[in-house]
C-alpha positions as CSV (number, residue, x, y, z in Angstrom):
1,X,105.6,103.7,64.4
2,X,101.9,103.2,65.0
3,X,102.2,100.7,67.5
4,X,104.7,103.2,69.9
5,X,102.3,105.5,70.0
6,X,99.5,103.4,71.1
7,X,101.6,102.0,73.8
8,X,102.7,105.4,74.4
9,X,98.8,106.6,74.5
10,X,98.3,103.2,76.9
11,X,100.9,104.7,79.0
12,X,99.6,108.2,79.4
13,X,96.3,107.0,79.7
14,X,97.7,105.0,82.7
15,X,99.2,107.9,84.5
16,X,96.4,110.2,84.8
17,X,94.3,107.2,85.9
18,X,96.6,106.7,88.5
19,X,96.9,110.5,89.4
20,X,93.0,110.5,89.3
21,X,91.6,107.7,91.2
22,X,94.8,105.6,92.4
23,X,96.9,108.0,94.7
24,X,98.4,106.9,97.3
25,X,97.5,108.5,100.9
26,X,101.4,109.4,102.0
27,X,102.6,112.4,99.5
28,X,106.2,111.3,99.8
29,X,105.3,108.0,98.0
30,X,102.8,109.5,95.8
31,X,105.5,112.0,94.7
32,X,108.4,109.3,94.1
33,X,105.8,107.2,92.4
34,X,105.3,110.0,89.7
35,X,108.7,111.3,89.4
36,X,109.3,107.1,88.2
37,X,106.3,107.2,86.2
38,X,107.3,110.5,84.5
39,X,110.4,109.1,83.9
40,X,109.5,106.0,82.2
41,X,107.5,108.3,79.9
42,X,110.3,110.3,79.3
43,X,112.7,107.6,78.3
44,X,109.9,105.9,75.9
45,X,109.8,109.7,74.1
46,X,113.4,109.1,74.4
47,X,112.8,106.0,72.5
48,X,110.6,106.9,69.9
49,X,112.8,109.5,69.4
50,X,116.1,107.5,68.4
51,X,114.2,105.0,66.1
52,X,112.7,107.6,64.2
53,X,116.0,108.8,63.4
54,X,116.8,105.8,62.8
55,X,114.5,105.4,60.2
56,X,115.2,108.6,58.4
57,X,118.9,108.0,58.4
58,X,117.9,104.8,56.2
């Protein structure tokens, strides 16, 4: 499990970088560029989720 999270801390870290010093100049794009980031976090929770249940069901 300890490795999910730091790739999950990676991640995070990644997206406020990005909201902080890399947005882009159109707000359209910047928008659809963190709705897809947000998403991709969501579907790692998603992730780490389903193979911790996994686990406990063993």
């Amino acid at each position: 499990m300890r490795p999910q999270l730091i790739i999950f801390g990676i991640l995070i870290a990644g997206f406020i970088i990005y909201n902080l010093f890399f947005q882009l100049a159109d707000d359209r794009t910047n928008t659809a560029v963190n709705i897809f980031y947000g998403s991709i976090l969501f579907a790692y929770i998603s992730f780490m989720a389903y193979s911790l249940l996994r686990k406990m069901k063993k």
